[in-house]
N, C-alpha and C positions, 0 to 999 in steps of 0.2 A: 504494500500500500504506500503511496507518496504522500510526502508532507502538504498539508493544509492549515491554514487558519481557521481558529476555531470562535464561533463568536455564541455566546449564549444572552441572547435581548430576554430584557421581561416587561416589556411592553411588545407592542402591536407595531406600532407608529415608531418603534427601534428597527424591529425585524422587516418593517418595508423598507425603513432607509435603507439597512445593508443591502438590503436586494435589490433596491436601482442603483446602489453604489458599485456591487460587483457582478451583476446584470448577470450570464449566463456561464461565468467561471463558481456562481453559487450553489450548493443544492443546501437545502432546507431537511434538517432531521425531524422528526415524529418520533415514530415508535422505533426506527430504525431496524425493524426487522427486515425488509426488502436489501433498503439503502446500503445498510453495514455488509450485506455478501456482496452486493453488490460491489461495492469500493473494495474488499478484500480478493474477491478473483475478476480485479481490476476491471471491469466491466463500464465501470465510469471513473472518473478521478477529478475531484473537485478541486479545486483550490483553495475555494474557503465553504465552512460547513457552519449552517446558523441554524444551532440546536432550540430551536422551538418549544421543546416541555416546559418552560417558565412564564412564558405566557399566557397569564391566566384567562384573557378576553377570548382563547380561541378554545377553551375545554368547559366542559358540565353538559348538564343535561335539565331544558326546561322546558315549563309546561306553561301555557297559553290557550284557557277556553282547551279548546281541541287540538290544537296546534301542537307538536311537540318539536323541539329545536337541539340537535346533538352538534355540539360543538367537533370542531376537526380534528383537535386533538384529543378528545374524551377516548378515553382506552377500552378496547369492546369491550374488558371485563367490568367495567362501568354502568357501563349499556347492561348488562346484564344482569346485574343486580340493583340498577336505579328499581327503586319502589312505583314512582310514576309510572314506566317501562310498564314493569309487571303488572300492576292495575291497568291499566288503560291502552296499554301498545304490546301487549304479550306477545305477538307476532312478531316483533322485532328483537323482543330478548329473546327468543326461543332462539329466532336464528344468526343474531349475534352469539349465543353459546356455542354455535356450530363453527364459528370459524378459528379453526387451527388446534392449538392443543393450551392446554389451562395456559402455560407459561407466554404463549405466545399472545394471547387474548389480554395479558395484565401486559403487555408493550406495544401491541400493534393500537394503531389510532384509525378511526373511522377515515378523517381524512388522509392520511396515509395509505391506507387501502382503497382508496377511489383512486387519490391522485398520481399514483404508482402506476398505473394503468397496467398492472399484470393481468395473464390471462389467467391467473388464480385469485381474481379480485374476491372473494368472497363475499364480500358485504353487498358489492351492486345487484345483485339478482334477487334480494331478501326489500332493500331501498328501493329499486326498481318496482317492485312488483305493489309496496305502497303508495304509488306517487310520489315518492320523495323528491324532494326540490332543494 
């Protein structure tokens, strides 16, 4: 793996600067489960890496009338055990418990598994299939 810059913002309005600052030499961590093999059998090689988990505006889980709104970086095991979930979107925690194995579920991020765009996405066929927006 090659040397990077490692920047961890904890704000929102930090993590956009750095990413128009270093525009497409950046990739953005989550849960890092894709990412991290990825950069280990070199597949990508970042230059600078803006660790995400500390920004708290982009993770929870909430509820609105009927709405329900999961942050990007909420970790599916989250999802899974959000009490709102269970009451009222059971469907969603059923099949957020299906993705991957326990360990992988307490580090992968909803948004991480959309925006990863693998063809093991998990999560979009379960979000898809609600209407999720």
């Amino acid at each position: 793996m090659k040397s990077f810059d490692y920047y961890a913002p904890q704000k929102l309005s930090e993590a956009t600067s750095l990413l128009r600052k270093h525009g497409k030499k950046a990739s953005c961590l989550a849960g890092g489960t894709d990412l991290l093999l990825r950069m280990e059998h070199r597949a990508v090689s970042p230059g600078v890496l803006i660790d995400l988990k500390k920004v708290r505006e982009l993770r929870g889980i909430k509820t609105k009338g009927k709405d329900l709104t999961i942050g990007a970086l909420t970790p599916m095991d989250e999802i899974v055990n959000s009490r709102p979930v269970q009451k009222h979107y059971g469907i969603i925690g059923k099949a957020a418990s299906l993705v991957g194995s326990l360990q992988t579920r307490n580090r992968a991020t909803v948004g991480g598994n959309l925006c990863n765009a693998s063809p093991a996405a998990d999560a979009l066929p379960f979000l898809y299939a609600v209407d999720a927006r």
